[in-house]
KOLPA-768423 format. One record per residue: x, z, y negated of N, C-alpha, C in turn. Coordinates in steps of 0.05 Angstrom, whole numbers, plus 5000, padded with zeros to 4 digits. Layout:
<rs>
XZYXZYXZY ...
</rs>
This chain:
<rs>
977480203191975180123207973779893193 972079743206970579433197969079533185 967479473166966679373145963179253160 962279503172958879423188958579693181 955179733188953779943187955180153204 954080353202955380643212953080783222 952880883251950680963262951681213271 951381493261952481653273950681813289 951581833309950481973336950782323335 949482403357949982653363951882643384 953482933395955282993411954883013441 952283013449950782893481951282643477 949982423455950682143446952982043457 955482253434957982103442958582123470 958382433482959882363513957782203527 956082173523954481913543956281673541 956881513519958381343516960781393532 962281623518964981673528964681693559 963181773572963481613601963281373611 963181233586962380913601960180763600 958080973596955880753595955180693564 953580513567953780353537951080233526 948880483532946780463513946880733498 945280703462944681043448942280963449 940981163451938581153446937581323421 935081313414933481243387934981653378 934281793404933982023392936682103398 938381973389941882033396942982053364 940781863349941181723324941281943298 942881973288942882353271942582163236 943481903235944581923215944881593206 944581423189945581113190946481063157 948880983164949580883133950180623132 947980443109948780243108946980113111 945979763102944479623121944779413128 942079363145942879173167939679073182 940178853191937778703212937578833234 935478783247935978823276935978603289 939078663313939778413316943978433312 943378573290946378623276948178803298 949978703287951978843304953279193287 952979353291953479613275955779763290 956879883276959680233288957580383296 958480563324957180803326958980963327 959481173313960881433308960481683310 961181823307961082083317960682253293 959782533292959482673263961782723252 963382663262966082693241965882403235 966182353241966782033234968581883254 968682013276969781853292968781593308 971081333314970281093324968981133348 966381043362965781023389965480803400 965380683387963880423393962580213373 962079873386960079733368958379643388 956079583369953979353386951779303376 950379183394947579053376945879233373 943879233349942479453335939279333344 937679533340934979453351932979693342 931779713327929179893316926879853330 926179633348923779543362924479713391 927179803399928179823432927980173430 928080293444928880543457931480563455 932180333466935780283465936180223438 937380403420937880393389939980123383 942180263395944179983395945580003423 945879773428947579633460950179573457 952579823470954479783467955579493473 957379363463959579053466962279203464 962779363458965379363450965979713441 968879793458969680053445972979993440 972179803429975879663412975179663386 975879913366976179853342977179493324 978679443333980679253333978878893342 976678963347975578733364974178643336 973478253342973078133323971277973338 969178073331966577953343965277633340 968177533341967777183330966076983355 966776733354967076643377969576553393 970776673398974176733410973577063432 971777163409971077413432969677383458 966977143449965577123466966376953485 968276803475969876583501971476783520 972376983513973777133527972877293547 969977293539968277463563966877183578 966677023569965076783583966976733612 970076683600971476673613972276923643 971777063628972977343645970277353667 967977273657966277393677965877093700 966876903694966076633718969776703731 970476733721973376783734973276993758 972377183750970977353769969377303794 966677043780965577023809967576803822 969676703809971176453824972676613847 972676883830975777063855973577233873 971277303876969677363892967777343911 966977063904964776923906965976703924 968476573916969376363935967876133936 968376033959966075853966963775763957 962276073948959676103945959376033907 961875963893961875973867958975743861 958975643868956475433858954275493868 953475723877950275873873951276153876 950276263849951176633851950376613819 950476853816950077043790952676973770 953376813760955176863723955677033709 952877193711953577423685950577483695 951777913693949778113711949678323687 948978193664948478283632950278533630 950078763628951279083621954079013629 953578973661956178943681958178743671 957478513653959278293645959478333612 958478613602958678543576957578423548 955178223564952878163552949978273564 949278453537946578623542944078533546 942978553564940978363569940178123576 943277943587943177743596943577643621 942377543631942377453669942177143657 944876993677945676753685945776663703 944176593723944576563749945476143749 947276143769948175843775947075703800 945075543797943575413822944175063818 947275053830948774833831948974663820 947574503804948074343769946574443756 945374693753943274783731943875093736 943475143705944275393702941775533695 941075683700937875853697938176143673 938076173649938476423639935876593632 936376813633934777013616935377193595 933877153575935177363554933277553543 934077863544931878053539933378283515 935578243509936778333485936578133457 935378263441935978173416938378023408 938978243405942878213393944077903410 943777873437943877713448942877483445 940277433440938377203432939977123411 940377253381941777143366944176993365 945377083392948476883393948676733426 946876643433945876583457946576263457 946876093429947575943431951675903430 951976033419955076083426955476143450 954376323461955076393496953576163508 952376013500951375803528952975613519 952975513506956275283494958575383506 959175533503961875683521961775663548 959375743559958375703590958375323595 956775193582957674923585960874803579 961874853568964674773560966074843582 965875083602967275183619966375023653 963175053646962674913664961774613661 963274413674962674133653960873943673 960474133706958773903718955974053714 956074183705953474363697950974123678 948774043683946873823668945773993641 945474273650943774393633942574693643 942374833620941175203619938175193618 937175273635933775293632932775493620 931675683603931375903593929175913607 928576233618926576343637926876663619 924576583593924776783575921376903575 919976793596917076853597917177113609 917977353602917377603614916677733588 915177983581913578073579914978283558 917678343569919578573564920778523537 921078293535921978113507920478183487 918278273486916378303473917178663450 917578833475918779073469921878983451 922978803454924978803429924078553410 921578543400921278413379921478043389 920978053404921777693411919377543426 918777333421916977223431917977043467 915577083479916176993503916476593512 917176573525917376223525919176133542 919375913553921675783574921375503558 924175393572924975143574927775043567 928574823568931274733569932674833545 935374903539936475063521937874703500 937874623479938374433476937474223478 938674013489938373783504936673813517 934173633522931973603542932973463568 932773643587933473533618931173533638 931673263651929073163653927973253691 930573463703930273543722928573793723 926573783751925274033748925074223777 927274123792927974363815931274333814 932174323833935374283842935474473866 937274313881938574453913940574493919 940274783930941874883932942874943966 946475053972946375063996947875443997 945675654019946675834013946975934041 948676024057950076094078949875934098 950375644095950275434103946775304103 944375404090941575304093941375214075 939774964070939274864035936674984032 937175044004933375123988934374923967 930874773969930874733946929274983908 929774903894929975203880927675143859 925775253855923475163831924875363805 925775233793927175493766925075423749 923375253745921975313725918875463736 918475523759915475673764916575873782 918875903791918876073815919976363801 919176553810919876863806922176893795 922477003773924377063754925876823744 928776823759930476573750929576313778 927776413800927876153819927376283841 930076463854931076473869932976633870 932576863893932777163888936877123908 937977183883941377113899942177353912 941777633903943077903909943777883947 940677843954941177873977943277674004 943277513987945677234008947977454021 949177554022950877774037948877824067 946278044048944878104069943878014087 943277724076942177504100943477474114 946777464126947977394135947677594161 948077884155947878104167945778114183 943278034176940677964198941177744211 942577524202942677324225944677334248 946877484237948477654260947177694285 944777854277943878004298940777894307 940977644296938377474299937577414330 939777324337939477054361937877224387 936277094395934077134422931777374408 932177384385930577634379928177514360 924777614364922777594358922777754333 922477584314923377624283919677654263 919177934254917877914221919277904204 917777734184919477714161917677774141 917678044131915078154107916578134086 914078034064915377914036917077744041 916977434056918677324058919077134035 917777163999917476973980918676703994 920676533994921376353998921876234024 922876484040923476444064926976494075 927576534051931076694050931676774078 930377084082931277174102930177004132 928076984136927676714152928576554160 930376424135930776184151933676264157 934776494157937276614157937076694187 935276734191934576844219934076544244 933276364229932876204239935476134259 937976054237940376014237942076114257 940976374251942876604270941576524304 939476324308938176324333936876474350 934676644330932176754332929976604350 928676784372927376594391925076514382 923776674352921276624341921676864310 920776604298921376794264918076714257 916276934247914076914235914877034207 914676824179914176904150912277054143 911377314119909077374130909877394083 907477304075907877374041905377354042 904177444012901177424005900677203977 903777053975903176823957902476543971 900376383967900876123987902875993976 903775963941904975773941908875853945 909276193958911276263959911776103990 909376144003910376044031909175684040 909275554022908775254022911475204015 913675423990916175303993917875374018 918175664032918275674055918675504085 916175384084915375194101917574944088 916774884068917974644061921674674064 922974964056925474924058926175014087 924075124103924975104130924774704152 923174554134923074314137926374214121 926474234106929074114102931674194117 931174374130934274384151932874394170 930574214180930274134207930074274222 928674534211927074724227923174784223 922274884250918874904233919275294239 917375414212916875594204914475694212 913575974228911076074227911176264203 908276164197908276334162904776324173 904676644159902476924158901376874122 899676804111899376894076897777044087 898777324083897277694088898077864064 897178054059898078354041899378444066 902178474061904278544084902978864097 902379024072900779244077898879304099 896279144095894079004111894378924138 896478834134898578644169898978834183 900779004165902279254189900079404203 898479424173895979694186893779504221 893979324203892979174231893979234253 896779114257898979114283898979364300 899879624272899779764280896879964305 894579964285892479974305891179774329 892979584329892379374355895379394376 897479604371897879684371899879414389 901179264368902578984377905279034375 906778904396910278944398910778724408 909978504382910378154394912678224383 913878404364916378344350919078554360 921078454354923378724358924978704345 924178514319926778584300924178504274 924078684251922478654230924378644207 923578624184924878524155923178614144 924078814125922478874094924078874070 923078684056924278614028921978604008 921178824007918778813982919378843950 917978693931918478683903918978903904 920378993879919879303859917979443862 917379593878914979783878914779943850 916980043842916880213819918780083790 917280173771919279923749920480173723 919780463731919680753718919480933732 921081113716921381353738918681583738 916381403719914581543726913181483746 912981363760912381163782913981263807 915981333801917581393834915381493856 914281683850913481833869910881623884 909281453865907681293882908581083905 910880913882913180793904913680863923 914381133932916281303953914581283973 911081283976908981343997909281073999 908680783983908680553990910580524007 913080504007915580524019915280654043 914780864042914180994070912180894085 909880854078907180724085908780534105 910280224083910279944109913580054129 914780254121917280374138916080504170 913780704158912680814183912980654204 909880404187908780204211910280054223 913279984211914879804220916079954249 916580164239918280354261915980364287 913780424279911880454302912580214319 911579944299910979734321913379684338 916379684323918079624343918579774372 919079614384920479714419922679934416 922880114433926280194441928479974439 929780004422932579834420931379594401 929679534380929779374367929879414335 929579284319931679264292929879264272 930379434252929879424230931079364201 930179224191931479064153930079284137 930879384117929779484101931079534073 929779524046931379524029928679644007 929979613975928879763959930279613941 929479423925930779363895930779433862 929779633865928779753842931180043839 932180003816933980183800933080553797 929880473798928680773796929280933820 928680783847928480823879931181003878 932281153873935081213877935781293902 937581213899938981203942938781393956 938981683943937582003960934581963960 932881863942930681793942929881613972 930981433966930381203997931481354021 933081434025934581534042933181734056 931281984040930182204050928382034062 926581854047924381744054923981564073 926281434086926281284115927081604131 927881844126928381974150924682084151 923682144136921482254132919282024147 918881774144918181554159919781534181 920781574190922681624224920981824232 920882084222919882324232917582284243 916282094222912282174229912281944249 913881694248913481454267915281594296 915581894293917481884323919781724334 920081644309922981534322925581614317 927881474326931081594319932481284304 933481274298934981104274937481174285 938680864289940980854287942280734273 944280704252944480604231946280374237 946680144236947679914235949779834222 948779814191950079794169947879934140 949979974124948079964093949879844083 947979664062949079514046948679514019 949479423999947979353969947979043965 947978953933947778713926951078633935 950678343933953178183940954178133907 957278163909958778213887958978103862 956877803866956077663837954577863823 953678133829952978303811953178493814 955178443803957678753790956579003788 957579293808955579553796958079643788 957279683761959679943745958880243748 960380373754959380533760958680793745 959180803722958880933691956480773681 955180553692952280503684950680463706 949780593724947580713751946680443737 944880443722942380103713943079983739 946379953740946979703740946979713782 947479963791946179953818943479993827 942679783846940279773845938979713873 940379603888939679493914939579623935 939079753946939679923977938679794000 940579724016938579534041940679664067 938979764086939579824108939279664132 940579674159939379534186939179804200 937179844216938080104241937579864269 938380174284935980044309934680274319 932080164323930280414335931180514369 931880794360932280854388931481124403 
</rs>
């Protein structure tokens, strides 16, 4: 065996791993020989001394160490990390198609690097990094990511979150390297262009998971009187637009989410009705004025819940704008609905739209369900890594 620290675990520990997933956590930890930074790459073993695993070590995380690797035999050079750089854009080339020049790169756990989100918004690459272990070799994996990708200008780091903080790292953005002197880039996504703010807009810019789902509402767009709640940018909107919707109203409570909105429904030569409301506030309105301008609604709301101590407040929010949606619609018209949050778990959402059916009197007919589109990979030995649940019914 290599010649690194030795972290030996307990026997819940090991078979957690041994199914696949690939965090230990703090109270898994029985035992450590050896030292080391955090940051370092360490063995986790078993009380006999058996091999489980390696990965990055962390005293500041919950997550003790972040599995990389259950190959004894692996050489954590830079030859390793080309090999995953490689493996994971190869991936979105054989999945993604078409769509390779705006999608997800690397969906961190799911590609092998812990804590890292890469998203590709057509000559600029947008990253996030919230692992340690990762930060430290972040310049070898973005060199690798440039080398591979050569019309690529430049990586923007979008490291201003909060979470970074919990593994010891300070927060900050900006160009990785080389100073690049661009500060949006456009993009084209199921045939609509956005243009993309990566350096002020929500997380990496510009929310990719859902491009599948957009497609699925615009299907069923055309002649139909469209809400679009939480419309941040105008994604689903202007997807609807497309599909030849007889009237799409945006409805968000950011102005400057729906000034880009407006603006990227101006660039493909369409005009936008946009609402800045607490989507909340709206419904409760509609609902007691007791309005059916609409027959097909859209809910795509942030993360209600970010912990599973939280589920249960989430679950009434959720139900709350589900009710009113169901109310306001007609017989035979459509509902979007989704949940992006990892906590929300899918028997969770699932009871809770029948439970909001019940009290709104209605019947649900199910359409489709869907998840994220395939630039981000769910393994299924790490749940983290599913997260999306998005449904269509029709009210009937």
């Amino acid at each position: 065996m290599r010649d690194y620290p030795k972290f030996i675990i307990t026997a819940k520990g090991e078979k957690f791993i041994k199914t696949g997933h690939v965090w230990v956590f703090g109270e898994e930890v029985t035992k450590v020989e050896g030292d080391y930074q955090n940051g370092d790459i360490v063995d986790v073993v078993s009380a006999k001394g058996k091999y489980i695993g390696s990965g990055f070590v962390n005293d500041n995380s919950k997550i003790r160490v972040r599995i990389i690797s259950t190959n004894a035999n692996d050489k954590f050079d830079e030859a390793f990390w080309e090999r995953r750089v490689h493996y994971a854009l190869e991936y979105r080339r054989q999945v993604m198609g078409d769509d390779f020049g705006c999608c997800r790169l690397i969906f961190g756990e799911a590609d092998g690097f812990p804590g890292l989100t890469v998203d590709r918004f057509n000559d600029v690459l947008v990253a996030q990094v919230l692992s340690l272990g990762t930060e430290l070799r972040k310049g070898t994996i973005f060199n690798l990511l440039l080398k591979e990708l050569p019309d690529i200008c430049g990586i923007y780091e979008r490291n201003d979150v909060k979470i970074r903080e919990l593994e010891g790292m300070a927060q900050g953005k900006g160009w990785f390297g080389d100073t690049v002197s661009k500060v949006s880039t456009q993009i084209v996504e199921n045939g609509i262009k956005y243009n993309v703010d990566f350096i002020n807009g929500q997380k990496t810019g510009y929310f990719l998971d859902q491009k599948y789902n957009r497609q699925a509402v615009a299907k069923l767009a055309k002649g139909r009187k469209i809400l679009d709640c939480f419309t941040h940018t105008g994604s689903f909107a202007l997807n609807a637009l497309k599909g030849g919707a007889e009237r799409v109203t945006a409805v968000d409570i950011s102005a400057e989410a729906l000034a880009m909105a407006k603006e990227n429904a101006k660039l493909n030569g369409w005009e936008l009705e946009i609402v800045e409301a607490n989507v909340f506030d709206l419904l409760t309105k509609m609902t007691d004025e007791h309005n059916k301008d609409y027959d097909f609604i859209i809910l795509d709301p942030p993360a209600f819940t970010k912990s599973g101590a939280t589920v249960a407040g989430a679950t009434r929010g959720y139900k709350e704008i589900n009710r009113k949606a169901m109310k306001l619609l007609p017989r035979g018209g459509y509902l979007a609905t989704c949940s992006c949050s990892h906590f929300m778990k899918e028997d969770f959402f699932v009871q809770m739209l029948k439970d909001a059916a019940k009290d709104a009197a209605v019947s649900l007919r199910q359409v489709e369900a869907r998840q994220q589109a395939p630039d981000h990979p769910i393994l299924w030995n790490v749940p983290e890594t599913n997260y999306l649940k998005f449904y269509i019914f029709q009210v009937v």
